[in-house]
SELUMDREN-959779 format. One record per residue (C-alpha): chain; z, x, y. Coordinates in steps of 0.02 Angstrom, whole numbers, plus 50000, padded with zeros to 5 digits. Layout:
SELUMDREN-959779
chaine = A, w = Z, u = X, v = Y
...
END
This chain:
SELUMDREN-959779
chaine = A, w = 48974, u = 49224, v = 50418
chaine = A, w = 48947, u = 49249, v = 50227
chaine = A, w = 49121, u = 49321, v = 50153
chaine = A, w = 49257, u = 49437, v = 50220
chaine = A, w = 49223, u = 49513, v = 50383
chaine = A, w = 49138, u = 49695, v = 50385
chaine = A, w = 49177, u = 49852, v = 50437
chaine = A, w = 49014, u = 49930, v = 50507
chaine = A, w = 48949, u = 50086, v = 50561
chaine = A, w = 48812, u = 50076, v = 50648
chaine = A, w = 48700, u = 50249, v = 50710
chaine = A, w = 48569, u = 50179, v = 50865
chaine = A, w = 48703, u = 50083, v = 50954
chaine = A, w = 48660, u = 50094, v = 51097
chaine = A, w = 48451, u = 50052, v = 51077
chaine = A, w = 48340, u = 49912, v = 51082
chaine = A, w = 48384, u = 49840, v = 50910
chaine = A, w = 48540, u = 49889, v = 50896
chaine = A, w = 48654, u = 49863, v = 51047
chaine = A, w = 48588, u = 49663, v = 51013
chaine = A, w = 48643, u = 49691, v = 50831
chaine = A, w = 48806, u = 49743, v = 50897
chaine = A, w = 48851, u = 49589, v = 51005
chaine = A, w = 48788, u = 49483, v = 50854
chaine = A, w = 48919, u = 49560, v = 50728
chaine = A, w = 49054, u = 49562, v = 50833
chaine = A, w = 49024, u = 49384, v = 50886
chaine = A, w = 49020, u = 49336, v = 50688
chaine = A, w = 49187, u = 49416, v = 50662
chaine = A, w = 49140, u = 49584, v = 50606
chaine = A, w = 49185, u = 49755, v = 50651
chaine = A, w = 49093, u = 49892, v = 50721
chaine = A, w = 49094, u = 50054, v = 50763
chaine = A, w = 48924, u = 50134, v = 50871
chaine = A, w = 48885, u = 50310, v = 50839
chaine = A, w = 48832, u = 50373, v = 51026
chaine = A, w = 48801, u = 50514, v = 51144
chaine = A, w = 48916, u = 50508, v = 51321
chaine = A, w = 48790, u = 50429, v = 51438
chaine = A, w = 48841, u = 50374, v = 51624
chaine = A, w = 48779, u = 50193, v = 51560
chaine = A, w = 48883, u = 50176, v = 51398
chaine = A, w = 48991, u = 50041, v = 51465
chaine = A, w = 48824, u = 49938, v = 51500
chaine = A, w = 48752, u = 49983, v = 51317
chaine = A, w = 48872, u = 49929, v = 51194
chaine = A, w = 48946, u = 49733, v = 51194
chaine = A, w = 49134, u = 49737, v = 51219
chaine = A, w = 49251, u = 49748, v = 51075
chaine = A, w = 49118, u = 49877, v = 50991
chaine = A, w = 49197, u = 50069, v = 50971
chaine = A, w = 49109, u = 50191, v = 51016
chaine = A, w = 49112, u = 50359, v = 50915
chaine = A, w = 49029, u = 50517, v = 51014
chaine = A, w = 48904, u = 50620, v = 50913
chaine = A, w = 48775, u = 50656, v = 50850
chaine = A, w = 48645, u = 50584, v = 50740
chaine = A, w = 48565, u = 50718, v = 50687
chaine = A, w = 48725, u = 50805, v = 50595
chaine = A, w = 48847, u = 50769, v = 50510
chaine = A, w = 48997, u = 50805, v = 50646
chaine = A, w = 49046, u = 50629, v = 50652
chaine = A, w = 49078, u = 50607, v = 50460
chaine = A, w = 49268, u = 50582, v = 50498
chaine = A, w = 49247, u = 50435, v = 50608
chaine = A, w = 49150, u = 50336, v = 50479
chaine = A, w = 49293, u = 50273, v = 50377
chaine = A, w = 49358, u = 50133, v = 50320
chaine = A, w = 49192, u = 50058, v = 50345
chaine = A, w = 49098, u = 49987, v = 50206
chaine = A, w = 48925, u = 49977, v = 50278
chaine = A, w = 48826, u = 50085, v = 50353
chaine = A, w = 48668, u = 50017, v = 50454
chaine = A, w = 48539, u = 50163, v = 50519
chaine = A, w = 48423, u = 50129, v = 50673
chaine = A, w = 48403, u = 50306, v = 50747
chaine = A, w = 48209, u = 50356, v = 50768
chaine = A, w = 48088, u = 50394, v = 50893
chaine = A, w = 48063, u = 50268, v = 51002
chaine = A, w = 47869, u = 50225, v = 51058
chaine = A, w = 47806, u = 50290, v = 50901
chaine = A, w = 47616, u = 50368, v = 50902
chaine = A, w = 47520, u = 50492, v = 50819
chaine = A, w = 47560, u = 50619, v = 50953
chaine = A, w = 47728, u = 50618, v = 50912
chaine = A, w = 47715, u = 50672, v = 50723
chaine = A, w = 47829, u = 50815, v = 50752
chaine = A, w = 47969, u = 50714, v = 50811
chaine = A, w = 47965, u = 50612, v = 50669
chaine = A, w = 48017, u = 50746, v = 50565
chaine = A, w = 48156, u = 50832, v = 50672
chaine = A, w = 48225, u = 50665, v = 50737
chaine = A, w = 48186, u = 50520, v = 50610
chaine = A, w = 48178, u = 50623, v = 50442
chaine = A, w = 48345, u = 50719, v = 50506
chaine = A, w = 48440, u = 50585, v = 50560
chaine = A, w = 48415, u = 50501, v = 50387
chaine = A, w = 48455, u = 50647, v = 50298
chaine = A, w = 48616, u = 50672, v = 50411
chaine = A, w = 48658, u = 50469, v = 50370
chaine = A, w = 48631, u = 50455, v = 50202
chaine = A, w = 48750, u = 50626, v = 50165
chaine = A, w = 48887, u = 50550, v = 50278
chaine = A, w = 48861, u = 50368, v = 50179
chaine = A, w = 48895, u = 50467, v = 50021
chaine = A, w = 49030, u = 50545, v = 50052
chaine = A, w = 49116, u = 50406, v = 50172
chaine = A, w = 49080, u = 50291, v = 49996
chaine = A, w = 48984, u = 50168, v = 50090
chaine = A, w = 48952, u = 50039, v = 49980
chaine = A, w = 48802, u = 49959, v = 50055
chaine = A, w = 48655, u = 50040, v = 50179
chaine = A, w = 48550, u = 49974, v = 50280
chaine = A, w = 48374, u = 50061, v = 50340
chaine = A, w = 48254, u = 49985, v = 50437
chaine = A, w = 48092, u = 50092, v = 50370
chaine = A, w = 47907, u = 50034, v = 50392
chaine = A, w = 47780, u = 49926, v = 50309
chaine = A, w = 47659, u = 50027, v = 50194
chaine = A, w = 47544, u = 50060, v = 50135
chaine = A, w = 47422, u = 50046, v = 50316
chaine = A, w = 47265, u = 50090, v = 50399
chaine = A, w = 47360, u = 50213, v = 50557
chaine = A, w = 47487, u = 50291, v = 50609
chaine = A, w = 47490, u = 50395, v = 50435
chaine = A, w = 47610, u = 50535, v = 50480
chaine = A, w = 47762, u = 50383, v = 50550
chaine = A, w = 47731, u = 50297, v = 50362
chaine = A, w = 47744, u = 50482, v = 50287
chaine = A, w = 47919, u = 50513, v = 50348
chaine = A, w = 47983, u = 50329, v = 50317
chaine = A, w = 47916, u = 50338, v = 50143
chaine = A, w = 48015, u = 50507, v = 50129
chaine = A, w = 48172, u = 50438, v = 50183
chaine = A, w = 48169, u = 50299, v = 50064
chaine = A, w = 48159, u = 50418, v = 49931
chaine = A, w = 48310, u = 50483, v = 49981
chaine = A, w = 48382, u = 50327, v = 50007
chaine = A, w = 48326, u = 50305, v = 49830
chaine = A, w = 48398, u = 50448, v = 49763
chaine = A, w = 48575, u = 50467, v = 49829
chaine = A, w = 48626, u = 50325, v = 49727
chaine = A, w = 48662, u = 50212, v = 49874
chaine = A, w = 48679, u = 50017, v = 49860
chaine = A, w = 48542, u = 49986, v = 49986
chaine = A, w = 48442, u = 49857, v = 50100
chaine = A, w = 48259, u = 49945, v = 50160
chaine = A, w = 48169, u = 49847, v = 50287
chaine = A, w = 48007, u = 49855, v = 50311
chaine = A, w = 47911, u = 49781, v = 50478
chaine = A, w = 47767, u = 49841, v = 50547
chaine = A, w = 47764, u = 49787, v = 50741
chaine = A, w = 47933, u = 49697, v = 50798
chaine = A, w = 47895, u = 49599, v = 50948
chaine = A, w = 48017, u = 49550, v = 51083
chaine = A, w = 48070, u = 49620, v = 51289
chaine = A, w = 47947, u = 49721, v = 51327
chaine = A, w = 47848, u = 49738, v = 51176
chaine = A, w = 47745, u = 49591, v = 51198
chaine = A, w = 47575, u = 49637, v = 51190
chaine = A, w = 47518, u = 49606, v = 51012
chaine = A, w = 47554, u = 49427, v = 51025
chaine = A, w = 47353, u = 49443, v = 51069
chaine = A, w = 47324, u = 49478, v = 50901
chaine = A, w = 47392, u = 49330, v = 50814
chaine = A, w = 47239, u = 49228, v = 50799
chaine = A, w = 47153, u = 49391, v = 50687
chaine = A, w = 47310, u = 49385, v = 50580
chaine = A, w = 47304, u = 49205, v = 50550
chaine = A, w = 47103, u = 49208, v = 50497
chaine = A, w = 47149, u = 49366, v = 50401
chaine = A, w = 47291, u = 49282, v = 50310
chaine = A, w = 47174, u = 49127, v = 50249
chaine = A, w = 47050, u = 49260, v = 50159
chaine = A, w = 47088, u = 49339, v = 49967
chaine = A, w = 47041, u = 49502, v = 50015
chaine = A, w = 47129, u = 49530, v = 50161
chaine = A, w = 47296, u = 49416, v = 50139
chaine = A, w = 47404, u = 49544, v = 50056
chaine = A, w = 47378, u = 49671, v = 50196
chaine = A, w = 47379, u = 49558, v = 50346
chaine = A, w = 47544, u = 49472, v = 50256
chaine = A, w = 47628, u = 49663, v = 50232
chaine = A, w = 47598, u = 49721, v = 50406
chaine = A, w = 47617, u = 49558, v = 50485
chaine = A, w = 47706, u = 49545, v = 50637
chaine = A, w = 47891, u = 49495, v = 50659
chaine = A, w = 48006, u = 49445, v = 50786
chaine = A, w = 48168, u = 49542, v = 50878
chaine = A, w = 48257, u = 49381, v = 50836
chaine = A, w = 48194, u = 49388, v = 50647
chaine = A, w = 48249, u = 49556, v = 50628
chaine = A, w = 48413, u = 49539, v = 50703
chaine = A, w = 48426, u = 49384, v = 50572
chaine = A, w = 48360, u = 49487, v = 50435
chaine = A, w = 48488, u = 49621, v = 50502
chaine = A, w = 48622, u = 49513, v = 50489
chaine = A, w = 48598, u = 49438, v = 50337
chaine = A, w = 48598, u = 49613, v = 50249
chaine = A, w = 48765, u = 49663, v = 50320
chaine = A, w = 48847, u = 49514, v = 50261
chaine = A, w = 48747, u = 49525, v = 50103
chaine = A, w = 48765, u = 49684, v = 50035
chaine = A, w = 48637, u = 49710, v = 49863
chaine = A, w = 48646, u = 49789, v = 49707
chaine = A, w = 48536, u = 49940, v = 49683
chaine = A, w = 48402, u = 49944, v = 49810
chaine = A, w = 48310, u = 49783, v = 49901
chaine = A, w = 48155, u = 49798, v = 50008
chaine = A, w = 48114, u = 49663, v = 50135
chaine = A, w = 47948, u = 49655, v = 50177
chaine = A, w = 47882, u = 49583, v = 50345
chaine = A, w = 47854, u = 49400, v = 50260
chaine = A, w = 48050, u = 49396, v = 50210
chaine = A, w = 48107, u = 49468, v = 50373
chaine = A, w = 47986, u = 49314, v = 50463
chaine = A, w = 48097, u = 49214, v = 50326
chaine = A, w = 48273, u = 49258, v = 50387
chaine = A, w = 48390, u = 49126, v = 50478
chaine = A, w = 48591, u = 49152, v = 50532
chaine = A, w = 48599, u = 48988, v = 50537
chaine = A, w = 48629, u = 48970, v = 50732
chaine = A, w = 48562, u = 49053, v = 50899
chaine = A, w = 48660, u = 49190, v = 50907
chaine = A, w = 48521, u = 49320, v = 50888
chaine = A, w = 48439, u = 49231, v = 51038
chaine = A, w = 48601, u = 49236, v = 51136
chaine = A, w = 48594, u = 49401, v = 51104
chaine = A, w = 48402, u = 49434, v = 51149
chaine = A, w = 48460, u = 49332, v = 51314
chaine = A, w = 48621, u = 49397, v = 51339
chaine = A, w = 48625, u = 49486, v = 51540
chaine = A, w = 48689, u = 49670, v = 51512
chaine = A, w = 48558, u = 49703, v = 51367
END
């Protein structure tokens, strides 16, 4: 662990990225507390030792519950995103962000974290429209923040463009095509849980972007993220 121990509030909890995050923190000595809705599988969701505070993500109704912590790390979105679910990317993604970023302000977070999109790219235009949007207002609030940027992130269950290595690595070795098969390259869970991690118990000055080559870059220094991707009740 890099420095004092954090206090984190973390909004997606309870989802694929984030209940692993979770167990990771704690496990490094930091503490968290999971913004979540009361489900009938909660216990199973978050790692013990992790607080859970019940509300909602897309308000601001659990602005009281945020303090003392210091950083604030955002994972709520649609999950499965495709173009037929433009509409939810605006009342559930673009909302949630809003509702974060106003509770990080006036919580005086010192340090967010987003994970956003890699951009520019050749689909899924209205997803990169709405992550674009919110890092403008990530932008503009003033916010000490950390904005990553994947494209694919693979790991349980989301396994199936491992096919497409081989056309990333040709694509990679050629001029015109290196920069954009570098930008939305594919990274792992366990990269972005490292990547994760290393922003919390980094925390920037002004506003950093990691793109998908520094997230493939990232190392904790041990195997906790895979204990984590391994680890029975996730």
């Amino acid at each position: 662990m890099a420095g004092d121990p954090r206090q984190v509030f973390l909004t997606g909890g309870t989802g694929y990225m984030g209940s692993r995050l979770a167990r990771i923190l704690l496990d490094r000595g930091h503490y968290v507390k999971a913004l979540t809705r009361i489900t009938p599988n909660l216990g199973r969701s978050l790692p013990m030792g992790c607080h859970p505070v019940f509300g909602n993500a897309l308000t601001e109704d659990y602005l009281s519950h945020v303090a003392p912590s210091d950083t604030f790390v955002h994972l709520v979105g649609v999950s499965h995103p495709s173009p037929a679910k433009a509409a939810e990317f605006r009342s559930i993604d673009l909302k949630g962000l809003q509702a974060a970023v106003r509770v990080a302000q006036a919580a005086h977070i010192r340090h967010f974290v987003y994970v956003s999109v890699a951009h520019p790219a050749p689909m899924m235009k209205a997803y990169i429209a709405v992550r674009e949007e919110c890092e403008q207002i990530i932008r503009e609030s003033g916010l000490n923040a950390t904005i990553l940027r994947p494209w694919y992130v693979l790991g349980p269950g989301h396994r199936w463009p491992y096919v497409l290595l081989p056309m990333y690595w040709i694509m990679e070795r050629f001029p015109n095509t290196r920069e954009s098969a570098l930008r939305v390259g594919l990274v792992t869970l366990q990269q972005m849980l490292n990547a994760l991690v290393n922003s919390v118990e980094n925390p920037c000055e002004g506003v950093k972007i990691l793109e998908a080559p520094q997230i493939r870059e990232q190392s904790i220094g041990d195997n906790q993220a895979g204990s984590a991707l391994n680890a029975s009740k996730l």
